[in-house]
N, C-alpha and C positions, 0 to 999 in steps of 0.2 A: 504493500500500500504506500500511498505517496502523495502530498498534497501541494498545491497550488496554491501562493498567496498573490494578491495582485489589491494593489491600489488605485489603479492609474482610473478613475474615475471622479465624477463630481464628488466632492468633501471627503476624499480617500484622502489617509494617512496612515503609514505605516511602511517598515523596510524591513526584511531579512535579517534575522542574525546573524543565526549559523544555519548549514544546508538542513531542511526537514528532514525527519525520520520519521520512519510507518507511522509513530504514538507519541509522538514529541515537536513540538513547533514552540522555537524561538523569536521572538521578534522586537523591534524599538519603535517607539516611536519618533518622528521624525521632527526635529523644533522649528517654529516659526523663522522667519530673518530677523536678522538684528535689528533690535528699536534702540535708535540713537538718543532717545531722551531718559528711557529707564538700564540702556547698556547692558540688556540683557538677550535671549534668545527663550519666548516659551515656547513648552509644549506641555500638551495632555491629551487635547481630541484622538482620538483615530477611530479608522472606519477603514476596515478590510473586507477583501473577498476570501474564502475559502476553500475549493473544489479539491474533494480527496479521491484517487482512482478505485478506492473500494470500499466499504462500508467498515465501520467501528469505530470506536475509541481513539479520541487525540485527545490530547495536553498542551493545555496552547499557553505560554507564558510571555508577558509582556518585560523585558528583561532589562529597561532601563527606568522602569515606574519608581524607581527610588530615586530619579535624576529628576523630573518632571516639574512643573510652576508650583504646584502642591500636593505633595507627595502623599501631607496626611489626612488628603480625601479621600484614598482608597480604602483603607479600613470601612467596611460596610457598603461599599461600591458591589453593583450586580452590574456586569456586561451586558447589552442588549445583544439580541440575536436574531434573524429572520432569513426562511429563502425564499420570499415572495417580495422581500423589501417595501411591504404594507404594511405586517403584520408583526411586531417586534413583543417578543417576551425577554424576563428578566431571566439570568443564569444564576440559579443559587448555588453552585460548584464555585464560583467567584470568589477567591480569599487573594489576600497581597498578606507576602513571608518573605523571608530574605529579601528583602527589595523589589521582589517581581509581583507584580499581577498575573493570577493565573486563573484558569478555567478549563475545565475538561466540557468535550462536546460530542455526543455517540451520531454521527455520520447514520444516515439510514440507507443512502443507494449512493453508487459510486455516480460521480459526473454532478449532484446535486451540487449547486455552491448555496452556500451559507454566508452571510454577514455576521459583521460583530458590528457594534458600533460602542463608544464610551453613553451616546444617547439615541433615542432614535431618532435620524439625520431627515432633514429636512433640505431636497436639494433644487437647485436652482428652476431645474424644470417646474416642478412642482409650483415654484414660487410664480415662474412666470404665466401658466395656467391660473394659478388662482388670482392675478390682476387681472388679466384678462376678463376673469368671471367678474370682479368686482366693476369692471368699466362697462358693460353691458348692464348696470343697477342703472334703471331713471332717475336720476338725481346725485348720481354720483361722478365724481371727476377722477382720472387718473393720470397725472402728468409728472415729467420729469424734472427734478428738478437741479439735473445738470447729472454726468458724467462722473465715474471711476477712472481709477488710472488703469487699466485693463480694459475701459471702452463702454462697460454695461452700465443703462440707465440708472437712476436715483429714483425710486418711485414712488410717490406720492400719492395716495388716495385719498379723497377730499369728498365730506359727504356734510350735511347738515348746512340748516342757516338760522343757527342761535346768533345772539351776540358772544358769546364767551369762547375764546379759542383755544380748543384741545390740543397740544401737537403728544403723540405718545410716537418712539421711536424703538426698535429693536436690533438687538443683534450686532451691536457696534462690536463683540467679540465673536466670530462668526463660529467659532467652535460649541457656543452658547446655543445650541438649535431650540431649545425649551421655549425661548424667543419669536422664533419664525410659527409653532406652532402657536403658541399664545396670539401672535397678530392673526392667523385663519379665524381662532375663535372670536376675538375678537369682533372684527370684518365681518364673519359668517353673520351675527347676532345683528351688530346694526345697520346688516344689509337683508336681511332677510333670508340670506341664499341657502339656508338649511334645509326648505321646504323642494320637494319635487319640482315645480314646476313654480315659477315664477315668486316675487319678490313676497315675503310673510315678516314683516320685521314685529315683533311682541310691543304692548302699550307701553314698557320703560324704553326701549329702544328706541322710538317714536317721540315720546316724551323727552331723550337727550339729543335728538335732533333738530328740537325746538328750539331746548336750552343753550346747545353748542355749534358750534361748526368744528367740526376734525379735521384733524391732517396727520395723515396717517403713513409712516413709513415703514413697511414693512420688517423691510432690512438694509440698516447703515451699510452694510459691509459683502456683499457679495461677491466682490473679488476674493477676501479672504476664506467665505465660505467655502466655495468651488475648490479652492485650492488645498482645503484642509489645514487651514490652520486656525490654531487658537484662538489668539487675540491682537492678530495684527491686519492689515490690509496689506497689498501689492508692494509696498515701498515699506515694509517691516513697523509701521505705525500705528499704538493703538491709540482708537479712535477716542476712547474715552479717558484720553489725559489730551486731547489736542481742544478742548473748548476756548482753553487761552492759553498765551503763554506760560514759560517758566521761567523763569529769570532770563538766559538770551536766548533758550528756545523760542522759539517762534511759532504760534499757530493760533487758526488754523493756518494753512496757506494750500493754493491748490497745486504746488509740486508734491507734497506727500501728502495732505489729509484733505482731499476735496469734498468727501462725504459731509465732514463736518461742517466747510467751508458755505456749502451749497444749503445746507439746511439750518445753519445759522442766519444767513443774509436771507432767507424768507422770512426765518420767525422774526427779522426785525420788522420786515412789512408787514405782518401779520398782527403783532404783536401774541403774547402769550397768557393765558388765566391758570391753564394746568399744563402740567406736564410730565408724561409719565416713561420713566428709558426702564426697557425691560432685557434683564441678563439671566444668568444660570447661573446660580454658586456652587462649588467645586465640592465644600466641606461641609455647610449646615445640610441635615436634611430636612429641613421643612420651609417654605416661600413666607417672605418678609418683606417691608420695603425700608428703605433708608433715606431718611430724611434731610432736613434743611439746618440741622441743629447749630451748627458750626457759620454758617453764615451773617452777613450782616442784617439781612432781611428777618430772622429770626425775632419773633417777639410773641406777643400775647396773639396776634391775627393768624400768622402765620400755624403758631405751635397747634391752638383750636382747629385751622381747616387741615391739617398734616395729622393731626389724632383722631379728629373725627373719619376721616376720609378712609384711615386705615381696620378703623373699628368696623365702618358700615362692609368693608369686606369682608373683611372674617365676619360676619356675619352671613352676608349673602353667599358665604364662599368657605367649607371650614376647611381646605387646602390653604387657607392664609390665614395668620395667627399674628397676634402683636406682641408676644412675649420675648420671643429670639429674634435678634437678627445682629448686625455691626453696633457695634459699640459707639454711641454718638460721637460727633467731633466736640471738642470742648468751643468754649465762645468764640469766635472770628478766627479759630483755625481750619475751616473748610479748605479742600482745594479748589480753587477755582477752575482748573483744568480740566474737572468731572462736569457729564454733561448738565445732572441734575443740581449741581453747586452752581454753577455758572448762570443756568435759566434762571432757578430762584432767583440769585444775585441779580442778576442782570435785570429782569422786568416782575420782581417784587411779587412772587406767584408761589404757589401751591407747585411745589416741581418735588419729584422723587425717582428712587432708583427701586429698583422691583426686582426681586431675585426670585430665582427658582431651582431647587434643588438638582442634581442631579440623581441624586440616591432616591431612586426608586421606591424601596420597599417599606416606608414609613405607612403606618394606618391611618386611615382616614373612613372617614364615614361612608364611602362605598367601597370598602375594601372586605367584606365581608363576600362579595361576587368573584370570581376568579378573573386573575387577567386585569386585575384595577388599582396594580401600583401606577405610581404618576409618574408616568412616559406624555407620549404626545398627545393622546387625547384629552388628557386632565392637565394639561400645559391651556390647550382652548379652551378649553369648560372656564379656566382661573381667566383667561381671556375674557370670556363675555360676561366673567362677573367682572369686570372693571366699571361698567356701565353703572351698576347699580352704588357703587360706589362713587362715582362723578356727580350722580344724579343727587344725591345724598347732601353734597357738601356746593354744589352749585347754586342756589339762590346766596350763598353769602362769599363767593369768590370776589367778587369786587363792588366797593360802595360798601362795606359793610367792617368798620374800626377794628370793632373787638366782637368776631364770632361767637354766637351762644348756643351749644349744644346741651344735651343730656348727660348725666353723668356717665350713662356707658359710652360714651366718646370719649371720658377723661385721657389724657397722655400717660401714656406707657412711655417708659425708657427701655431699650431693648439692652439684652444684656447677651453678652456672647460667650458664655461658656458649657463649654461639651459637656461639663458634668452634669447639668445642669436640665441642658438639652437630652441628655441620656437617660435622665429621670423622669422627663417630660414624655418622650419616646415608649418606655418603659409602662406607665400609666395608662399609654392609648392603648399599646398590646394586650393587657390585661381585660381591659372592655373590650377591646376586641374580641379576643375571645370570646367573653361573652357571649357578645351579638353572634357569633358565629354559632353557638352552641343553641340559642335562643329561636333563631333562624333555622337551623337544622330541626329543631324541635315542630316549629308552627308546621313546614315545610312537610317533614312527617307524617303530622296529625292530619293535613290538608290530602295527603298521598291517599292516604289508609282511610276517608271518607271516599273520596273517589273511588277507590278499589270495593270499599262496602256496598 
């Protein structure tokens, strides 16, 4: 037996180690180019082929996962897998030991290829089919708003005609796919286009059409998507230190960060009220957002629509929690070079940063059904709850001093510690249970009427 690895496609990364054996594959992952402002090279993404000439058992091990941007995300890391490249399931054979990420995989018929992915990839094709769907909405706009350095459009979906103007952007780290899928769901919701056959958009979706106008960019970074890597673009730059300068760095500028360049100089036409950049994080497992703390715009307006706005989701959404996430910045130490530092600063708004785990396997209230850790489809579901969350905190986004919510919108400080997290973690499994045992039970009783 003998297997075949192969990258050379959209968002593929990964190289050879050493030569395959019948039950053994070695591999690296491949790093980013060098970013001149941080002097560094990452990497973590990959996303390979597999094709073994006959059926069984390999040992697939990722052999420089202890060199990687953050190595101590792997601990509780499942590889995604699929040979349909629709269909992605979690690997629980997944453990990192000696440095390596590993994972064993039982091959069913010789010639099938299999993927792996670190998440389940979201690749350009894909991305350009679903604008396409979104620019056939009546009422919807989709234009470009300038050029990559590898040639491919900026794309900009624009729907609504409230006064208050949403821009939410994604995937400025393109190895971030949780991102691309978060904008479908999103898109999908307040465009209608979930239903068969023509537009069905639901009465809040409707309702933040009124209230907003969007602008809507799917993905900052598809250069660096395509390419497989991390967190840089075509000219080794990430996107989300380029919002301003750094002392004599320079940015953005459109020889290396035009994405940024290009969707900066609208939002100053446009002006901004919210603003929302959505990433993947490597290490938490569970979705947070991170806020304006650290800025100058910070105060009693700011802190109410940034707390409330994050309560009304974990609500509407219990993939999103206000407990964990980054540790605030302290007073006027924000960077400004981040894109959400920089909006706030800049036009005195409700701006944040939205993370999403990579680690799959954390419970959640539909995890009780198989097949429902958060991969790509519960990346959109957190998607289209963002709406309910805008709609929430929107009559007091502007014209309005000092926000007055309920006391379940109070501010949360997030606190970032694993132990902590692990305890949290720990708790859901427990109910879980439960519900799983509770569910097996009704399900049962339900069976054994039928059969009577």
């Amino acid at each position: 037996m003998s297997v075949s690895i192969s990258s050379a496609f959209d968002a593929g990364n990964i190289e050879v180690a050493t030569p395959p054996t019948a039950t053994d594959v070695k591999l690296n992952i491949k790093p980013d180019p060098h970013t001149e402002l941080e002097k560094k090279q990452h990497s973590q993404w990959f996303h390979f082929r597999a094709t073994p000439s006959a059926p069984g058992v390999v040992n697939y091990e990722i052999s420089n996962a202890h060199a990687v941007s953050y190595p101590k995300a792997w601990p509780g890391t499942q590889v995604c897998a699929s040979t349909d490249r629709k269909e992605w399931v979690r690997l629980e054979s997944t453990h990192f030991e000696e440095g390596a990420l590993r994972w064993s995989y039982g091959h069913a018929r010789a010639g099938q290829a299999v993927y792996f992915a670190y998440f389940d990839p979201y690749d350009y094709e894909r991305h350009l089919h679903f604008v396409a769907r979104c620019a056939a909405v009546r009422g919807a706009t989709v234009r470009s708003l300038g050029q990559t350095l590898d040639g491919r459009e900026l794309d900009c979906v624009e729907v609504g005609h409230g006064p208050l103007q949403c821009w939410a952007v994604h995937r400025q780290h393109p190895g971030e796919s949780q991102a691309s899928w978060y904008a479908e769901g999103l898109l999908t919701r307040l465009l209608g286009l979930s239903g068969a056959t023509g537009s069905a958009a639901d009465g809040l979706a409707l309702r933040s059409l009124r209230m907003f106008t969007f602008h809507i960019v799917p993905n900052m970074n598809p250069d660096g998507s395509v390419r497989g890597y991390l967190r840089t673009n075509a000219a080794g730059a990430n996107l989300n230190r380029e919002w301003a300068s750094t002392g004599d760095y320079v940015a953005p500028t459109l020889e290396r960060s035009p994405e940024v360049f290009h969707v900066l100089r609208e939002m100053v036409k446009t002006g901004v009220d919210a603003f929302v950049d959505v990433h993947g994080d490597e290490t938490l497992p569970v979705a947070f957002v991170a806020g304006a703390e650290g800025c100058a715009c910070w105060g009693p307006r700011i802190k109410a629509l940034q707390s409330a706005f994050v309560a009304a989701y974990a609500r509407a959404n219990p993939d999103m929690q206000t407990q964990f996430g980054y540790e605030a910045d302290a007073p006027l130490k924000a960077n400004l070079a981040l894109g959400s530092n920089q909006v706030a600063d800049r036009f005195d708004c409700l701006a944040v940063t939205l993370e999403m785990p990579f680690k799959g396997d954390v419970p959640g209230n539909l995890a009780h059904a198989a097949g429902a850790t958060f991969q790509g489809p519960r990346a959109a579901a957190l998607g289209a709850s963002l709406l309910d969350a805008l709609v929430h905190v929107g009559p007091s986004l502007r014209g309005v001093r000092e926000p007055s919510f309920g006391s379940e919108d109070a501010y949360v400080s997030p606190v970032e510690d694993m132990a902590a997290v692990d305890a949290f973690i720990a708790v859901q499994r427990e109910a879980l249970e439960k519900e799983k045992v509770a569910y097996a039970v009704r399900n049962g009783a339900a069976h054994g009427k039928e059969l009577a």
